[in-house]
N, C-alpha and C positions, 0 to 999 in steps of 0.2 A: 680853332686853329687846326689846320689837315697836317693829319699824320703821314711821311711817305713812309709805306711798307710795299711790299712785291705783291704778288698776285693771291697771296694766301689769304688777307685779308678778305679779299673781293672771292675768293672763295667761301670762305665761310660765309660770309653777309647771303652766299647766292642759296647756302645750306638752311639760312634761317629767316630767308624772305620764305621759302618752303614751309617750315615749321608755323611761320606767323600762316601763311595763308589756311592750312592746314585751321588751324587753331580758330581763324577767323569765321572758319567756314561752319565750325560747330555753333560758335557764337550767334550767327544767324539761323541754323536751325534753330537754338533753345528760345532765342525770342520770337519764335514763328512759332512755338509751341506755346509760348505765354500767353500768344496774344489771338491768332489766328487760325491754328493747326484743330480740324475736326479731331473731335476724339478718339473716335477709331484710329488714328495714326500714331499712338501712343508705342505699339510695339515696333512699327516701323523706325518711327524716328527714334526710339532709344539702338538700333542697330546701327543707323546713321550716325547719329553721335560716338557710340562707344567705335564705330571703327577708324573713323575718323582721327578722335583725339590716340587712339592707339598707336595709327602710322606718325603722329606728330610724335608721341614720346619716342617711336624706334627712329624716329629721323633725328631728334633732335640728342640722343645718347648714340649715336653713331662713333663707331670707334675715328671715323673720317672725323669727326668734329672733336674727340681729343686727342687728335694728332695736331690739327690746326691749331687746339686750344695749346697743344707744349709748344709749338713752334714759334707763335705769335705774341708769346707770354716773353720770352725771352727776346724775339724782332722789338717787343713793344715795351721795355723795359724800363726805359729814359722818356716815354710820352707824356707828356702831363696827365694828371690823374682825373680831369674833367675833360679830356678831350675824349670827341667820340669813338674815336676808337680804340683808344685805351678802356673806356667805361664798356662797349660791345663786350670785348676780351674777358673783362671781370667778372660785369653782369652772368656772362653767357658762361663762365670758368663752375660760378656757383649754383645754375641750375644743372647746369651738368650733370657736378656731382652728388646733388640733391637727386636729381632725374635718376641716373644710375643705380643709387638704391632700390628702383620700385622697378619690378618688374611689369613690362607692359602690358603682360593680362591684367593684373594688379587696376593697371590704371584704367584697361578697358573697362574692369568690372564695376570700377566705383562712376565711370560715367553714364553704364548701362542703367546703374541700378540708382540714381540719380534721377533720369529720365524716366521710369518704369516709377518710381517713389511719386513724382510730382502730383501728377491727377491723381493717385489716391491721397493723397495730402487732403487736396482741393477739396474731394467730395469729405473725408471725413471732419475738416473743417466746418465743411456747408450743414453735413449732418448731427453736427458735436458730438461726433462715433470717435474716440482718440482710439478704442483697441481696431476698430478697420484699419488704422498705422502703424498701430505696434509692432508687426511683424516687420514691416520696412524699415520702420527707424532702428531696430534690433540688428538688421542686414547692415545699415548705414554703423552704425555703431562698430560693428564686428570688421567692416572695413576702414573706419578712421584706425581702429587700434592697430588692424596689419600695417598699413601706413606707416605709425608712430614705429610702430616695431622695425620696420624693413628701414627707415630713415635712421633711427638709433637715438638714445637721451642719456642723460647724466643721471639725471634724478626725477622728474615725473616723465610719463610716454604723452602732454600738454607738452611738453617744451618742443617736442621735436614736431608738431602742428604750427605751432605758436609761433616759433623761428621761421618756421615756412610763409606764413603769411606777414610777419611783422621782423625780418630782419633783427637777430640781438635780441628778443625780448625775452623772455625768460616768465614760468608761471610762479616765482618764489618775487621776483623784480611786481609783477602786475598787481600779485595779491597786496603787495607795501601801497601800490597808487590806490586799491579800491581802499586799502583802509584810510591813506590820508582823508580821499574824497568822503568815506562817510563818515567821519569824524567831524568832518565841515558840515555834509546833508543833514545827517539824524536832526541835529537843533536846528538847522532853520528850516526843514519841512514842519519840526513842531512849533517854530515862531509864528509862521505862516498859518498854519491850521488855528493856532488861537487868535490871528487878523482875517479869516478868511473870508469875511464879508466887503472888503476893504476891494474886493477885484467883483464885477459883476461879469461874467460870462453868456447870460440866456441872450444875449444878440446873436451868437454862433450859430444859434440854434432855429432860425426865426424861417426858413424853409427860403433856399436860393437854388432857384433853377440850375439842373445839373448841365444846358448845355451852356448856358453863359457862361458858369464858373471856368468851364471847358478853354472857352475863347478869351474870358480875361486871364487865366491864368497863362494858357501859352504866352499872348500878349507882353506880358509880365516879365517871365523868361525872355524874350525875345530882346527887351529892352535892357536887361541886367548884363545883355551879352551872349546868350546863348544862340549861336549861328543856326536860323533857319534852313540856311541853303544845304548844309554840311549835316541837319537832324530833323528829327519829327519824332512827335510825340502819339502815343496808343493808351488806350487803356487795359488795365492790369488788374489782376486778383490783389497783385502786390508789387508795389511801384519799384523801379528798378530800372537801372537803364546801362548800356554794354555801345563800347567805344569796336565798332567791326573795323575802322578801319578811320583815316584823317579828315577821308570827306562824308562818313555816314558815322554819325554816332547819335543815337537814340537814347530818348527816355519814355519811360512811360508812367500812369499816374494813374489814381479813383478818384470819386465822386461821390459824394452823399449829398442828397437833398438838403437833408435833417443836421449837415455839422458843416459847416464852413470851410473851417482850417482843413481838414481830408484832401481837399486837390490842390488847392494855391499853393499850400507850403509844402505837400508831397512836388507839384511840377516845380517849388523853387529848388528842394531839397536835389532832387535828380538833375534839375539842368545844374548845378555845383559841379556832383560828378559829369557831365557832359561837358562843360569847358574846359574840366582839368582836361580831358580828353584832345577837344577841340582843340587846347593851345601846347601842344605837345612838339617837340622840334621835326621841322621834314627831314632836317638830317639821321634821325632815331625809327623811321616808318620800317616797316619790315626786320625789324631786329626786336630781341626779347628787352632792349631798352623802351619801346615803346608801349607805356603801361601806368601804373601810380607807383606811386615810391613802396608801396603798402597800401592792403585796404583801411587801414587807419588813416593816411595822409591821404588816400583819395576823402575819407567821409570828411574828413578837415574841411574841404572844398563844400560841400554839401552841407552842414554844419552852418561854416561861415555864412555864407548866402540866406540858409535858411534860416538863423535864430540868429546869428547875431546882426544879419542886416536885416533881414525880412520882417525878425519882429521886433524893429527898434522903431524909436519913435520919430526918427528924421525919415525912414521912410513911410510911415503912415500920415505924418503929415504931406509927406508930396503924390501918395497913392491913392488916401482915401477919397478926394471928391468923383477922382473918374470909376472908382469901385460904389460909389453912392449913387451915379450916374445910369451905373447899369444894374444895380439892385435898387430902386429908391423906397419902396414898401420895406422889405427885411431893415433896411438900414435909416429909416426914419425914424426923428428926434435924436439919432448919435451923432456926434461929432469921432473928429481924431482921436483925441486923447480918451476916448470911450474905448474905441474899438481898438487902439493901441493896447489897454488896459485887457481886455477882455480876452485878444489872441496870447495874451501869457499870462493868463491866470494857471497861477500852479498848484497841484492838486493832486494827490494821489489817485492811479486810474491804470484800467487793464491793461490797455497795448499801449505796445511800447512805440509803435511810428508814431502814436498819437500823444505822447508824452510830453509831459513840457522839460524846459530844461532842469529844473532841481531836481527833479524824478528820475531823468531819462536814466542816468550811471545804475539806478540801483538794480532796473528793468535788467540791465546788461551784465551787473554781480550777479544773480539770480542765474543767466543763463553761463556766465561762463564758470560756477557753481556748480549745477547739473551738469557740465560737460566733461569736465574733469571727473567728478563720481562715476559718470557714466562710463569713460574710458579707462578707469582703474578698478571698475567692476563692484565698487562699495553702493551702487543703485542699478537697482535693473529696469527696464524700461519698462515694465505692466507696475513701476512704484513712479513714475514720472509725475502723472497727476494729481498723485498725495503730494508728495518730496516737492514740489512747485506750488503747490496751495497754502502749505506750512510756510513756505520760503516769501511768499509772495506777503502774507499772514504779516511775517515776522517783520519784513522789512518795510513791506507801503500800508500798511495797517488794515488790508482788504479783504475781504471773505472772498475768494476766485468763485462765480456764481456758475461757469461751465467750463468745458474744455477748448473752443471755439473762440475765449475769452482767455484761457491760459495757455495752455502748452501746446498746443495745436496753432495761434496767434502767427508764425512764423514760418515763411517759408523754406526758411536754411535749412533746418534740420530731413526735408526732402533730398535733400544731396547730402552726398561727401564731404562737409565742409566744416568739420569743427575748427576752433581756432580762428574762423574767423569774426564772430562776435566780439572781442575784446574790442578790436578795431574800432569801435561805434563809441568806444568813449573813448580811445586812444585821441580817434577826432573832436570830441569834443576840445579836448585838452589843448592838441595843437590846433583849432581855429582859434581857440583866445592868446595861446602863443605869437601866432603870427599876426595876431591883430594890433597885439599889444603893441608889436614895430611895427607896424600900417600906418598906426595912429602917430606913431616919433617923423615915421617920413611923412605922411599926408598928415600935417593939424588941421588943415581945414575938410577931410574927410564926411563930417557929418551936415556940416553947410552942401555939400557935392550931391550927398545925398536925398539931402531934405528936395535940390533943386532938377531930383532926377539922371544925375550925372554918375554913371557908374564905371567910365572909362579906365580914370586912373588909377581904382581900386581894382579892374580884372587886370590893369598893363602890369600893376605892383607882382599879382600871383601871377601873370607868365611869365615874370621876369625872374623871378624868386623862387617858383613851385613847378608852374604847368610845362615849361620848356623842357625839362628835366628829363622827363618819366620817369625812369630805374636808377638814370645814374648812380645817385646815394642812397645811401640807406635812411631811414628816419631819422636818426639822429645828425648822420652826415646833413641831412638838409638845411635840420634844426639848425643846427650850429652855424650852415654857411649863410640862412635868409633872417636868424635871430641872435645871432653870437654866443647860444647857449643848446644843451639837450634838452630832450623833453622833460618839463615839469608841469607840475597841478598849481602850480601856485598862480597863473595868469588867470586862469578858468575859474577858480574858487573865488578868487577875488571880483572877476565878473558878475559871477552872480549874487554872491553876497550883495555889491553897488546897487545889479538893477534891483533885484526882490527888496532889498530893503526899502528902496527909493519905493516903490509898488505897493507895499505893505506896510511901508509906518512904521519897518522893524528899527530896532536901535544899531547899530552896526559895531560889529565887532571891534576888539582892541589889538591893532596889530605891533608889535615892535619892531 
């Protein structure tokens, strides 16, 4: 429903079709850096960026835009609290005041030095050199904490990153979910380890052409929903994909000869985030509503698609003949229910994109563990790759054999971006939330499935999630597409079902 207001609305909108453009325009440099940009353009394109995202922060904390914001706050008082431009007003009231904290060298600095961190990432990745890093992630560090300082906190300098990315969360709130979740893990990663023979995996393994996986997995994507015309997909060091605008939104993905699951479920994992993107309201384009609720609720999307449809068994049986088709050597004498089996064998293992689902949370304790040490100053970065070997040790039972393989694994820690790692199990959490009610309104969902039909499952999230973008917060979502906030209890319960079912385990006694 259109809200009448006067001309100041339509002002502001014209203030932060600016800022998005602005914004958008970085967005395209940094995946032109991922993907295509010579090296030598490294010092270039980090000036491009940091100037760029600079005029965005002085545009968008413009004392003009909180005059609009007191004026329109009071015009808009009586609007419904989902209408769009009430939600503009709000959305844009609280980056404001978020914005307003950080001065805009501040913000230049941390995007210059973001850009300038990347390629030495890369190379000391490529070289498993972690002190070639250490100086930059030291930089990155020292700027997440001015950050945390300039935005302000109660009680850890995490809470005020952590609210920035995940609306309301709190690092005393997250650490109660990592302990419910491993409360659940520890005993059935041990159930699992003593059934482990129970999953056969070496199919993964059986060597499949890297350009076919290329073409079947776009394929793949194309048909769950993700609009070709509106994206395209590149390859990447590390898959990733960025919404520039309603009719270009990309992903990207890897490839390994030697491991199957690497690009399928990396291109399903990205086109997730790419339709949340894709099914975003035209009403929201060019305003800071146009976005995910959180990068928790975007990886939800990502999440969903990729483990709880991708590696379910209604779609490997309607998947696997035409994947047998174009592999028939790697995939001969397997059936469905092999290869179903085989793409969720769970198992304790290095990286964490490659992780299956009862692992993945713990990969994500570990890092938002070191992130907190690291920004309360109780670890220094030349102790990373002990403090991570111990952790890694203690929790997936692993001996970390390099750096390349542990702390270096990730391309976040190249940027300014603490606080966003919780999010990856935030998603976990809310794909099985909103499944749980998929499944109440769609029952017959896994027959749809099995028959290739994956319509009424992306109508259910544009309906419920992707239209959205900023309006609510994660819990406001929660509540209005599940009738509840975020809990552990839908997700826990998942995967106890499938592993057990996988594994022979006895299943727990719930009350």
């Amino acid at each position: 429903m259109a809200v009448k207001t006067n001309g100041k609305l339509h002002r502001l909108r014209q203030v932060l079709a600016e800022v998005t453009d602005l914004t958008r325009a970085a967005r395209v440099l940094e995946w032109d850096q991922e993907t295509y940009m010579p090296p030598g353009g490294v010092p270039g394109r980090a000036e491009q960026l940091s100037t760029l995202l600079k005029l965005s922060h002085v545009r968008l904390t413009s004392d003009e835009v909180g005059r609009l914001l007191d004026d329109l706050e009071d015009e808009l008082a009586d609007a419904p609290f989902d209408s769009d431009e009430a939600s503009i007003v709000r959305v844009t009231r609280r980056d404001y005041d978020q914005e307003r904290k950080l001065p805009s060298e501040l913000v230049a600095e941390a995007a210059h030095a973001g850009s300038v961190a990347r390629p030495v990432w890369e190379k000391a990745r490529h070289d498993d050199d972690f002190s070639l890093f250490a100086p930059y992630l030291e930089k990155n560090v020292e700027l997440n904490r001015r950050i945390a300082d300039a935005l302000g906190y109660k009680e850890r300098p995490y809470d005020a990153l952590l609210d920035r990315s995940e609306p309301g969360m709190t690092t005393r709130q997250l650490a109660l979910i990592f302990a419910e979740l491993k409360q659940a893990i520890v005993p059935l990663v041990s159930d699992i380890a003593r059934h482990a023979d129970a999953v056969d995996d070496s199919v993964l393994y059986r060597g499949f052409d890297p350009d076919l996986q290329l073409s079947y997995a776009l394929n793949v994507v194309r048909r769950l929903g993700y609009d070709l015309e509106r994206g395209r997909q590149d390859l990447s060091t590390h898959p990733f994909s960025t919404g520039i605008d309603p009719g270009d939104v990309r992903i990207t993905t890897r490839v390994s000869r030697d491991f199957f699951n690497e690009c399928l479920f990396g291109s399903i994992h990205e086109s997730g985030h790419g339709m949340y993107s894709q099914g975003m309201g035209a009403g929201i384009d060019r305003t800071p509503l146009w976005d995910g609720a959180s990068p928790g609720v975007h990886e939800s999307q990502s999440r969903l698609w990729e483990n709880v449809v991708g590696r379910s068994l209604p779609f490997w049986r309607h998947f696997f003949p035409s994947l047998q088709a174009v592999f028939p050597e790697p995939l001969r004498g397997v059936d469905h229910e092999a290869f179903y089996r085989a793409v969720n064998k769970a198992h304790p293992s290095f990286i964490r994109v490659e992780a299956d689902e009862v692992t993945y949370n713990m990969h994500v304790l570990l890092r938002f563990e070191l992130e907190t040490e690291l920004l309360e100053g109780t670890l220094k970065v030349k102790d990373v790759p002990e403090a991570w070997s111990a952790r890694f040790k203690s929790y997936l039972g692993l001996d970390v054999p390099n750096d390349r393989e542990g702390a270096l694994q990730d391309i976040h820690w190249s940027s300014v971006s603490f606080g966003i790692f919780p999010g990856y199990t935030i998603g976990n959490l809310v794909s099985a939330q909103l499944m749980e009610k998929i499944r109440a309104d769609i029952p017959d969902l896994d027959a749809q499935i099995e028959t290739g039909q994956f319509a009424s499952l992306l109508s259910w999230l544009r309906r419920h999630v992707h239209i959205h973008g900023r309006k609510f917060t994660p819990d406001e979502l929660l509540e209005r597409a599940t009738g509840k906030p975020l809990t552990a209890a839908p997700w826990i319960a998942y995967v106890q079902k499938k592993f057990g079912a996988l594994y022979g385990l006895k299943q727990p006694v719930r009350n």
